[in-house]
C-alpha positions in Angstrom: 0.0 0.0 0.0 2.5 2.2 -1.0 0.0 5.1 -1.1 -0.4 5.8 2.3 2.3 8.0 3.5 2.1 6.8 6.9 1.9 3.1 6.4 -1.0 2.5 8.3 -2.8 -0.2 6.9 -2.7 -3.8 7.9 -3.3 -6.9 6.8 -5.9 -9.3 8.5 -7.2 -12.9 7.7 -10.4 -11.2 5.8 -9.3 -7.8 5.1 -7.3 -4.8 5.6 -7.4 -2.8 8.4 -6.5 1.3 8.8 -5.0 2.3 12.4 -7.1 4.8 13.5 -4.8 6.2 15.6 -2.1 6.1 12.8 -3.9 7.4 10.4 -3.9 10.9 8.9 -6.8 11.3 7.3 -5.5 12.3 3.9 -7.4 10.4 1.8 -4.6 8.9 -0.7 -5.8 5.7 0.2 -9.2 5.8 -1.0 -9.3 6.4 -5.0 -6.8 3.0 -4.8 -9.4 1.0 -3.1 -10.6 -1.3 -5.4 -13.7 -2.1 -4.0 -14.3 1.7 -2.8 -14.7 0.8 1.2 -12.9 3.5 2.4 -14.5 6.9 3.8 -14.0 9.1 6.4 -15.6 8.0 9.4 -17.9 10.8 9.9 -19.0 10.1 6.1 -19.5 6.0 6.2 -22.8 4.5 5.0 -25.2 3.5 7.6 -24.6 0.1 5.9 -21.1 -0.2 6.5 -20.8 1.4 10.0 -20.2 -1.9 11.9 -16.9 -2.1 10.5 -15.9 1.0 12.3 -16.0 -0.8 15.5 -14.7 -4.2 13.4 -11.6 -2.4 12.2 -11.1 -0.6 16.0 -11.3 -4.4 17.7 -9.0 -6.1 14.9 -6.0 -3.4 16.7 -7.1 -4.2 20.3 -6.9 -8.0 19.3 -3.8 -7.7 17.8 -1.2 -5.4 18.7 1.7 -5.3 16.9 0.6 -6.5 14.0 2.6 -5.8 10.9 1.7 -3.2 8.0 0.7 -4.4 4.3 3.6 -2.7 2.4 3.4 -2.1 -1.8 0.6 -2.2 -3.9 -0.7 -5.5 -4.8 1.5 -7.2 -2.2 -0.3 -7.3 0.4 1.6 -9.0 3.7 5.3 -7.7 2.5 5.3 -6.4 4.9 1.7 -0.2 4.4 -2.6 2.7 3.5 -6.0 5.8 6.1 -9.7 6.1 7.5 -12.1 3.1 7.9 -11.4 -0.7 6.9 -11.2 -2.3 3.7 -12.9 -5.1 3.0 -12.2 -7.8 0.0 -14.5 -9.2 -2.4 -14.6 -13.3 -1.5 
């Protein structure tokens, strides 16, 4: 996720996750989502609001957990605001 400037995005067994602490808030990271699940978490669909609390408890469950680092390569070890969440 060589977007994000702060490397702040992590991989999980399901998804990727964005440090909410870490993250800036820029917003690089969302035109390179390619299923367009990131927003702001003031502007999240109603739909898609449980994640918030999903991507929060993935962090308290697993600290020190390493960033996703370069596009497309996700687990070589970094991305901004909610959670993304891969097509199965």
């Amino acid at each position: 996720m060589d977007v994000c400037p702060v490397a702040c995005i992590y991989e999980g067994a399901d998804q990727l996750y964005i440090h909410p602490e870490e993250c800036i808030d820029c917003g690089a990271c969302e035109p390179e989502c390619p299923v367009t699940a990131i927003f702001e978490e003031s502007a999240t669909p109603e739909q898609w609001k449980d994640y918030i609390a999903k991507n929060r408890q993935f962090f308290e469950e697993n600290p020190g957990v390493q960033a996703a680092k370069g596009k497309g390569e996700i687990g070589s070890g970094g991305m901004g605001p909610t959670a993304v969440q891969w097509p199965s």
